[in-house]
C-alpha positions as CSV (number, residue, x, y, z in Angstrom):
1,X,39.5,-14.0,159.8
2,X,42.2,-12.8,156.7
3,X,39.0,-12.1,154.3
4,X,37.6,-10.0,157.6
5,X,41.4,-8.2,157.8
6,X,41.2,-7.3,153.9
7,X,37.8,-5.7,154.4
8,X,39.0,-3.9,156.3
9,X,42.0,-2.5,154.8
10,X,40.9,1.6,153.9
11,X,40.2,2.1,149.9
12,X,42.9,4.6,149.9
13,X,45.5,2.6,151.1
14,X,46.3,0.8,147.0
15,X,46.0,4.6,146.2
16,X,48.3,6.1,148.1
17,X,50.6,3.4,147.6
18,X,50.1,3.6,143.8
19,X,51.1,7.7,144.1
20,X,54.7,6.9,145.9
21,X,55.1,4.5,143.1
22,X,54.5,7.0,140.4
23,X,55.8,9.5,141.9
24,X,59.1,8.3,143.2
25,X,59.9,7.1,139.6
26,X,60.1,11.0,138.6
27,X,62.2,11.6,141.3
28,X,64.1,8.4,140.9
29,X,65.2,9.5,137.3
30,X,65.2,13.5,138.4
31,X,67.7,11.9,140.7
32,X,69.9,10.2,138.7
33,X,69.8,13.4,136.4
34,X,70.8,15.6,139.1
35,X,74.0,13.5,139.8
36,X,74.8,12.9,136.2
37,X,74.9,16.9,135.5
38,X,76.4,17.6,139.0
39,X,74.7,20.7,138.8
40,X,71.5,22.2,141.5
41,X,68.4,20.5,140.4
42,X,65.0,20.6,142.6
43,X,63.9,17.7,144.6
44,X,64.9,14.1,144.0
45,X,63.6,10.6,145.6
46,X,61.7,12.4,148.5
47,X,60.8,15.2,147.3
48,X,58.8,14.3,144.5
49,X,56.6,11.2,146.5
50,X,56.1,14.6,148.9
51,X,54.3,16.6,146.1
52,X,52.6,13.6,144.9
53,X,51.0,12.8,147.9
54,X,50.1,16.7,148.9
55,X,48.6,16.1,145.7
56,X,46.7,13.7,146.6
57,X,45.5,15.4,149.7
58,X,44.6,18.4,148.2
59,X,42.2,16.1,145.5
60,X,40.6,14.8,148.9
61,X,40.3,17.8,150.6
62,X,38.6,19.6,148.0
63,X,35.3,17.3,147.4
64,X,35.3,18.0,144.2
65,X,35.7,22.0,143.9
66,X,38.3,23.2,141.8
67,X,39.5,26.3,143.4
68,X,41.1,24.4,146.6
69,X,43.3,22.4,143.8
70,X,44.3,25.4,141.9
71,X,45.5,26.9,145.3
72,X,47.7,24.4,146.0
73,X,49.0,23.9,142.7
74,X,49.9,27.6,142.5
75,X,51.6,27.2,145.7
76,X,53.7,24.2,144.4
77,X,54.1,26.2,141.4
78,X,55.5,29.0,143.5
79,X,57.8,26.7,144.8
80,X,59.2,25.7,141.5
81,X,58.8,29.4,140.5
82,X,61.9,30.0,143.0
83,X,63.7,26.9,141.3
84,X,63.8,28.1,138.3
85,X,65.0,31.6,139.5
86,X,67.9,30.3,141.6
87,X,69.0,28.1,138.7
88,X,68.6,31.2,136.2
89,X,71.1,33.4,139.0
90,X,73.5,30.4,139.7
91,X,73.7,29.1,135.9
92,X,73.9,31.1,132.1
93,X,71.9,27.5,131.1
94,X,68.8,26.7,132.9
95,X,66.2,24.1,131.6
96,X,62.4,23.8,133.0
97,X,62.3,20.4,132.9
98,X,62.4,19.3,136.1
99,X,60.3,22.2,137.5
100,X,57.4,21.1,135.1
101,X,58.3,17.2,136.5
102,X,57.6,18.6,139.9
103,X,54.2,20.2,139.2
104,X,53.5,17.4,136.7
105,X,53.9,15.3,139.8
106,X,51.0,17.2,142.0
107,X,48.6,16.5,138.8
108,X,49.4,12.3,139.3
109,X,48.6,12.6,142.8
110,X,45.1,14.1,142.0
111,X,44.6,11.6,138.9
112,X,45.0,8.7,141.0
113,X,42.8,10.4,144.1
114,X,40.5,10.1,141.3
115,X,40.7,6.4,140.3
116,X,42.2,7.0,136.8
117,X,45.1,4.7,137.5
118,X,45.5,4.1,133.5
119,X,45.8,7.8,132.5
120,X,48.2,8.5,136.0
121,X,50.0,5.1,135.2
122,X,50.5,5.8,131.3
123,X,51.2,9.7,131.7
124,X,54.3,8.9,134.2
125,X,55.6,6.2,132.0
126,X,55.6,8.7,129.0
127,X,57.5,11.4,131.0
128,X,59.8,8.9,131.8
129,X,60.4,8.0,128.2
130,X,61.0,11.9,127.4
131,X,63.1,12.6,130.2
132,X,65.4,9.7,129.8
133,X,65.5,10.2,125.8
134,X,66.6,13.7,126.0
135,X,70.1,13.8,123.7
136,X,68.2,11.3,121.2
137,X,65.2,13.8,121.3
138,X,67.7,16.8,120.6
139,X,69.9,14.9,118.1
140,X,67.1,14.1,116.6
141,X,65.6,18.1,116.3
142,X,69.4,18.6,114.7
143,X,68.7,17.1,112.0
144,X,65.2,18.6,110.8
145,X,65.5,22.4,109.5
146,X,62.4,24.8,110.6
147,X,61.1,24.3,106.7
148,X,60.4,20.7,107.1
149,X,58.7,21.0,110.5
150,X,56.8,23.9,109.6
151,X,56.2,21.5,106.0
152,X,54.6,18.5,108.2
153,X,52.3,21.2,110.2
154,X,50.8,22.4,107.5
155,X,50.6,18.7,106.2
156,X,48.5,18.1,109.6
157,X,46.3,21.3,109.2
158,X,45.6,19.9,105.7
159,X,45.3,15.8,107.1
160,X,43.6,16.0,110.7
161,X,41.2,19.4,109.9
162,X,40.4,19.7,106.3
163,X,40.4,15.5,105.5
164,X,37.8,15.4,107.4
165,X,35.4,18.4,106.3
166,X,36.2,17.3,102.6
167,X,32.5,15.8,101.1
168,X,32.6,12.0,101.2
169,X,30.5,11.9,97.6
170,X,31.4,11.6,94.0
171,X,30.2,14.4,91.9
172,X,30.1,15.4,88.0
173,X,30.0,13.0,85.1
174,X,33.4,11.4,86.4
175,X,32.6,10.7,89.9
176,X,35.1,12.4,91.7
177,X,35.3,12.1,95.2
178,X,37.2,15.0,97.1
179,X,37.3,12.7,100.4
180,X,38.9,10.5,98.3
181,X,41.1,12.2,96.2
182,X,43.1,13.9,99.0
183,X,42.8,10.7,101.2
184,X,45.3,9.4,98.2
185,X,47.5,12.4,98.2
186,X,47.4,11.4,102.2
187,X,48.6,7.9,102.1
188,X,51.1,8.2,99.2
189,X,52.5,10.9,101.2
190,X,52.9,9.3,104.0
191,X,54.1,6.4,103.3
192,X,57.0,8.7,101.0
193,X,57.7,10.6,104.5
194,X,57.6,7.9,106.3
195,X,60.9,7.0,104.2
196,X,62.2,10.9,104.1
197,X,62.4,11.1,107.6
198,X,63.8,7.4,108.1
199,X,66.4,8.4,105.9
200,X,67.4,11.4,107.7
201,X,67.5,9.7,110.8
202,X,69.9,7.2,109.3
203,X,72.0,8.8,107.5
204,X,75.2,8.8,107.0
205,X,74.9,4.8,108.6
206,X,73.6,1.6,106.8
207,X,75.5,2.1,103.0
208,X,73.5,2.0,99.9
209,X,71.8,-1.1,100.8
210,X,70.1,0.2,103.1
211,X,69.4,4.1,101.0
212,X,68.1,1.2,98.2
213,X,65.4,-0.1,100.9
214,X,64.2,2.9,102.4
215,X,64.4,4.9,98.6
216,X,62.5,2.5,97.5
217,X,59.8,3.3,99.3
218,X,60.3,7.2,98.7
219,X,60.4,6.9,94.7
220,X,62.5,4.3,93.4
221,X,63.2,6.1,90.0
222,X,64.7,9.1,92.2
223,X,66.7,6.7,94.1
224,X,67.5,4.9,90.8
225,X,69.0,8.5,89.5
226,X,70.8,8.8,93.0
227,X,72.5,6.2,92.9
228,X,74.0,5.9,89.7
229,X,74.7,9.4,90.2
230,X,77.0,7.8,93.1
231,X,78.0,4.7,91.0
232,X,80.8,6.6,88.8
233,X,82.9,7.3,91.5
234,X,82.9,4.2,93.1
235,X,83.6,2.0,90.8
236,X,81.5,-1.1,92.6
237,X,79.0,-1.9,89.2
238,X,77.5,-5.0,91.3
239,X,77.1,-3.3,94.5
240,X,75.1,-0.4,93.1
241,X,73.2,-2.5,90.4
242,X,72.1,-4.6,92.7
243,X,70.9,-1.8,95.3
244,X,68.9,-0.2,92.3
245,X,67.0,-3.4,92.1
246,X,66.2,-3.4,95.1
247,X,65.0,-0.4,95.1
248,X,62.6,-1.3,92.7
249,X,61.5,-4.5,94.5
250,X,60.8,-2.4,97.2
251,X,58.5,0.0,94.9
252,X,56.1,-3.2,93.8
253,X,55.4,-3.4,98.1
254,X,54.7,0.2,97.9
255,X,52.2,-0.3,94.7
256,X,50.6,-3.7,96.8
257,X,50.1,-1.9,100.0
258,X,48.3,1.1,98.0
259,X,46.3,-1.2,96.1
260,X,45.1,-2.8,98.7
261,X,43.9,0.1,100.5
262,X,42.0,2.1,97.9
263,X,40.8,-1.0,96.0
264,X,40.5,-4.5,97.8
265,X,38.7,-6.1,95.4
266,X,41.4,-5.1,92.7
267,X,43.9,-6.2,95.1
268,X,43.4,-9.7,95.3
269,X,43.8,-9.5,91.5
270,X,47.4,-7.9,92.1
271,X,48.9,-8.4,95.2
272,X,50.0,-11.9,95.6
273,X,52.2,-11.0,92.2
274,X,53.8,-7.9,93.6
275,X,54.8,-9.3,96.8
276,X,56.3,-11.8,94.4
277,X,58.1,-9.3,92.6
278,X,59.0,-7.0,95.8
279,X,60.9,-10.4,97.3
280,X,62.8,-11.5,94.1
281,X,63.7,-7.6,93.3
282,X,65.2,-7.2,96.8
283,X,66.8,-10.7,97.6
284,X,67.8,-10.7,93.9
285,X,69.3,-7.0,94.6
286,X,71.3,-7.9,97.6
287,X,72.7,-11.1,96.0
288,X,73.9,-9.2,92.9
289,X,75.2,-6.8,95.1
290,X,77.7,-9.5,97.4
291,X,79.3,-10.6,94.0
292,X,81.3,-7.2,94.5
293,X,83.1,-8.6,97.1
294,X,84.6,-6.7,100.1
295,X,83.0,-3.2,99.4
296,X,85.9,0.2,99.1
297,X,84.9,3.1,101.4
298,X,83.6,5.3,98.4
299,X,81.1,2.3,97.7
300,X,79.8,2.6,100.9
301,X,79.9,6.1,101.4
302,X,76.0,7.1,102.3
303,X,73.8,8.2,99.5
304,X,71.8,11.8,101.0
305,X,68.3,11.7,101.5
306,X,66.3,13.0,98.6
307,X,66.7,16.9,98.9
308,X,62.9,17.2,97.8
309,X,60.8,16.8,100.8
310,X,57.3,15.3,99.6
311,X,55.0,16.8,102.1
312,X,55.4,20.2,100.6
313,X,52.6,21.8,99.4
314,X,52.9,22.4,96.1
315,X,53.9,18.4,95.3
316,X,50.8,17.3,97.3
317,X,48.1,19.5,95.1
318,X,50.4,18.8,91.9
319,X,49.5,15.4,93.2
320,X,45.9,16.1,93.7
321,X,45.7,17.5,90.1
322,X,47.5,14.5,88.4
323,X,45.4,12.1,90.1
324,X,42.1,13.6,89.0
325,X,43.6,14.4,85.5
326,X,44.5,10.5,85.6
327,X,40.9,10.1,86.4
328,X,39.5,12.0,83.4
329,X,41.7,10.5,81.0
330,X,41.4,7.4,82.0
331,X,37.5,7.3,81.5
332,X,37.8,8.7,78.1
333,X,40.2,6.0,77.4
334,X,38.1,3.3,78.0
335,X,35.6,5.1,76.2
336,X,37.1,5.6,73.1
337,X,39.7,3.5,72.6
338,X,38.8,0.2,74.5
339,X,41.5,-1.5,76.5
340,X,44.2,-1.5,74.0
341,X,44.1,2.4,74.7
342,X,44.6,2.2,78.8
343,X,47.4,-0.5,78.1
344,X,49.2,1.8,75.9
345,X,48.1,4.9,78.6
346,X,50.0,2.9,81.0
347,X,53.0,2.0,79.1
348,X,53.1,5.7,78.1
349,X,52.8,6.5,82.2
350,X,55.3,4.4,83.4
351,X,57.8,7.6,82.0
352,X,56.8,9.4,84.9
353,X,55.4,9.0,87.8
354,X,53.1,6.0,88.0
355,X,51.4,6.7,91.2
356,X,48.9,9.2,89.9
357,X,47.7,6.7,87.3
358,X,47.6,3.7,89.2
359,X,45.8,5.1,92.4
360,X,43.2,6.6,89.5
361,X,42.6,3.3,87.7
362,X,42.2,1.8,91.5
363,X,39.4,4.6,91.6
364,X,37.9,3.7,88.0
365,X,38.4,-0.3,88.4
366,X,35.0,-1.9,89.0
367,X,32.6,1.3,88.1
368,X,34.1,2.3,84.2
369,X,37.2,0.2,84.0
370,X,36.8,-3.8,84.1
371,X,38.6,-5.3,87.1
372,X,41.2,-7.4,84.9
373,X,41.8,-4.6,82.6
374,X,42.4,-2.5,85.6
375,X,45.0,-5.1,87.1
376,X,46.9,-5.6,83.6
377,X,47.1,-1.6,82.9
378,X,48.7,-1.7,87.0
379,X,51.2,-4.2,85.7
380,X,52.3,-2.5,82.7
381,X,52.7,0.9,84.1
382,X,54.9,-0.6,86.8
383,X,57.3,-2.5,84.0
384,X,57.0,0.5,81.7
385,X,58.7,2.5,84.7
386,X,61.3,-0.2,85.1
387,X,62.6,0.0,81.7
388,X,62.7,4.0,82.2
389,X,64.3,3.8,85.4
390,X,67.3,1.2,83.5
391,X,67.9,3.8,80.7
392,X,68.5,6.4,83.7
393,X,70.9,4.4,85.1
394,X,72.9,4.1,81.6
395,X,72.6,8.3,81.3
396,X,73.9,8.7,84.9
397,X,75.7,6.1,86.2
398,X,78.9,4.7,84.5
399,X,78.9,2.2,81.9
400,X,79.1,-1.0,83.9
401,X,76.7,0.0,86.3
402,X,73.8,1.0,83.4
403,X,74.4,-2.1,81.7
404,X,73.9,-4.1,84.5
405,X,70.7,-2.0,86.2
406,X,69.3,-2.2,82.3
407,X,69.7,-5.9,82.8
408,X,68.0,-6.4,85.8
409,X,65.1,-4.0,85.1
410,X,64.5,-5.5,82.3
411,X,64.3,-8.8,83.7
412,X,62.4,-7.6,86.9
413,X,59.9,-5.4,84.2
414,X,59.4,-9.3,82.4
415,X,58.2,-10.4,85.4
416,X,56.0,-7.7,86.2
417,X,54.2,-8.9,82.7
418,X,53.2,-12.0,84.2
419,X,49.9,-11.1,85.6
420,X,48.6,-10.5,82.1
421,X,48.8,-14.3,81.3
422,X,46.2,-14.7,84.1
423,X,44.5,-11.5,83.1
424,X,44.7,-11.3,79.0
C-alpha cells in the first residue's frame, strides 16, 4: 500500500519542491541584505520562491518553444526594470544586484523544470557565495590597479587562446617545441603570480616570515634583496637571516615542482633531494629567526610585494627568449666542451636567473644531455645562486645580517651539492 502511495506521488512534486528551496535561499540572503542596509530592496523570502516557481511554470507551459520563456522573462524583467528605477529616484547609490538575483531566480525555476538539478543546485550556491562575499570581493578589487588586471587578461588571451594553437612539434637542428616553450613561460608564471597576488592580498599582515614563504616562491633572490634592504633599519640580524633562508628553502620546492612537470624521469633523479633542502632551508630559517627573541615593531613591519608584476608581457617573452637561448647553448655545450662545460654553464647561471637554464636542461635531459649530467648541472645552478643571493645580502643589508645570510647560504648551497655524490 506505501510503495502504491509513492507511485503515485506526481514527478513534479521533488521539482517544485527543489525550486522553493533554491529559490527561497536568494531571497533568504536578499532578505537579510535588505535589513542589514535598511534601505528599499525588491522582493525578499516570498517574493523570490514566487518568481521561481512562475519560472517553472512558464518552462512547462512552453513545451519546449523558446519564445513563451523569453515573454515571461521580459515581463519579470520589466518588473525589476521599475526596481531599479525607483531605487535610482529614491537613492544617489543604486546597485543591480538584487534585480539580476530576481531574474537569475526565473532562470533556476526553468533549469530545474528541466531536470538539471546539478547546474540549478551549483549556480544558486555560487550566487550565494558572491552575494554574501561582497566587501571581501570589493576589498579585494582595492587592492589591484587596472594595469595588473588588464596584465592577467592579456596573460589569458596569450594562455587559454594562443597555448593552444601553438604547434605541439620540435623543429630545426635543436628541437624546439613552441607548445612547449610557452607552456614553461606558463607555469613558471603562474606559480610567480600565484605568489604576487597572495602577497597583495596579505599585506601589510603575517611579518617577514611570512613575505620570506610566499617570496620565495616569487624569486627568492628578489626577496633576498628585499629584505636585507629592510634589515638595516631594523636591527633584528637573526630574524631577517633566518627569513632569507627561508626564502631560499622555499625556492628548491619551486625548482622540485617544475622539474617534475616538464621532466619526470629527471625528476626522480632530483626531487627527493630538494624537498630535503626546501624543509631544512625553511624550518632551519624559522629557527634562526626565534633566536631574535621578542621581535621590535620595525622588524615586523611588512615587507611590499615585489613592485615588478611577472605576468607582464615583456618579462614573459624575455622569458621565452632566455629559455630557448638556454636551449641553444646548452646543446653546444655538451657538444663541445663535454660535461665539465654545462657544470661550469651552470655555476656561471646561478648569477642570474636560474629558471631559464634549468627548465632548458629539463628539455635537453634524456635527448642531448645525459640524465645524471642533467640532474648535477640542476644542482649546481641552484647552489651557485645561493652563494649570489648571500653576497647580496652583505651589499644590502647591514653587516650582521650579510654575514649571517652568507653563512647560511653557504651552508644551504653545500647541501645543494650533495646530489653529485650520487650523480658524479
Amino acid at each position: 500500500m506505501t510503495d502504491q502511495s509513492f507511485v503515485s506521488i506526481p514527478p513534479d512534486v521533488f521539482k517544485i519542491f527543489l525550486v522553493l528551496v533554491l529559490s527561497f535561499l536568494i531571497g533568504l540572503e536578499r532578505e537579510e541584505h535588505k535589513s542589514a542596509s535598511g534601505r528599499y530592496a525588491f522582493g525578499g523570502v516570498r517574493t523570490y520562491p514566487l518568481i521561481g516557481l512562475i519560472g517553472y511554470s512558464m518552462a512547462m507551459l512552453s513545451s519546449g518553444q523558446l519564445l513563451p520563456f523569453s515573454v515571461g522573462f521580459v515581463v519579470v524583467g520589466g518588473f525589476m526594470l521599475l526596481s531599479y528605477w525607483h531605487k535610482t529616484r529614491s537613492f544617489q547609490e543604486a546597485g543591480l544586484t538584487t534585480e539580476i538575483a530576481g531574474l537569475f531566480t526565473y532562470l533556476v525555476g526553468a533549469l530545474v523544470y528541466h531536470e538539471h538539478f546539478w547546474v540549478a543546485s551549483t549556480l544558486v550556491i555560487l550566487s550565494l557565495i558572491l552575494l554574501e562575499l561582497k566587501f571581501v570581493l570589493e576589498g579585494l578589487a582595492q587592492r589591484f590597479s587596472s594595469d595588473d588586471i588588464f596584465t592577467f587578461t592579456q596573460f589569458l588571451f596569450l594562455t587559454i587562446v594562443i597555448l593552444p594553437i601553438l604547434p605541439n612539434q620540435a623543429f630545426g637542428p635543436f628541437q624546439i617545441n613552441p607548445f612547449k616553450t610557452w607552456l614553461v613561460v606558463v607555469a613558471v608564471s603562474a606559480i610567480s603570480y600565484g605568489s604576487f597576488l597572495l602577497q597583495r592580498v596579505m599585506q601589510g599582515r603575517g611579518g617577514i616570515l611570512l613575505t620570506a614563504l610566499l617570496g620565495g616562491a616569487y624569486s627568492s633572490t628578489v626577496t633576498t634583496v628585499a629584505l636585507a634592504k629592510r634589515s638595516t633599519p631594523a636591527q633584528q640580524p637573526y630574524r631577517y637571516a633566518g627569513a632569507i633562508l627561508m626564502a631560499s628553502g622555499v625556492m628548491y620546492l619551486r625548482l622540485a615542482l617544475l622539474v617534475h612537470l616538464f621532466n619526470p624521469t629527471l625528476a626522480q633523479k632530483l626531487v627527493p633531494f630538494f624537498v630535503g633542502l626546501a624543509l631544512v632551508g625553511m624550518v632551519a630559517g624559522w629557527l634562526w629567526s626565534l633566536r631574535s627573541g621578542t621581535p621590535t615593531p620595525a622588524a615586523e613591519a611588512p615587507t611590499a610585494a615585489p613592485a615588478g608584476n611577472p605576468l607582464e608581457l615583456r618579462a614573459a617573452f624575455m622569458f621565452a627568449f632566455l629559455f630557448v637561448v638556454m636551449l641553444i647553448l646548452t646543446h653546444y655545450t655538451v657538444m663541445y666542451f663535454g660535461k665539465s662545460g654545462v657544470y661550469t654553464l651552470a655555476a656561471i647561471m646561478g648569477v642570474t636567473d636560474v629558471d631559464p637554464f634549468i627548465l632548458g636542461i629539463t628539455q635537453s635531459a634524456g635527448p642531448s644531455t645525459p640524465l645524471p649530467v642533467a640532474a648535477a648541472a640542476i644542482a649546481i645552478a641552484a647552489a651557485s645562486n645561493n652563494l649570489v643571493k648571500g653576497i647580496y645580502a652583505i651589499l644590502f643589508g647591514d653587516r650582521a645580517t650579510g654575514r649571517q645570510s652568507f653563512m647560511l647560504l653557504g651552508i644551504l648551497a653545500l647541501l645543494g651539492l650533495m646530489p653529485l655524490l650520487q650523480l658524479a
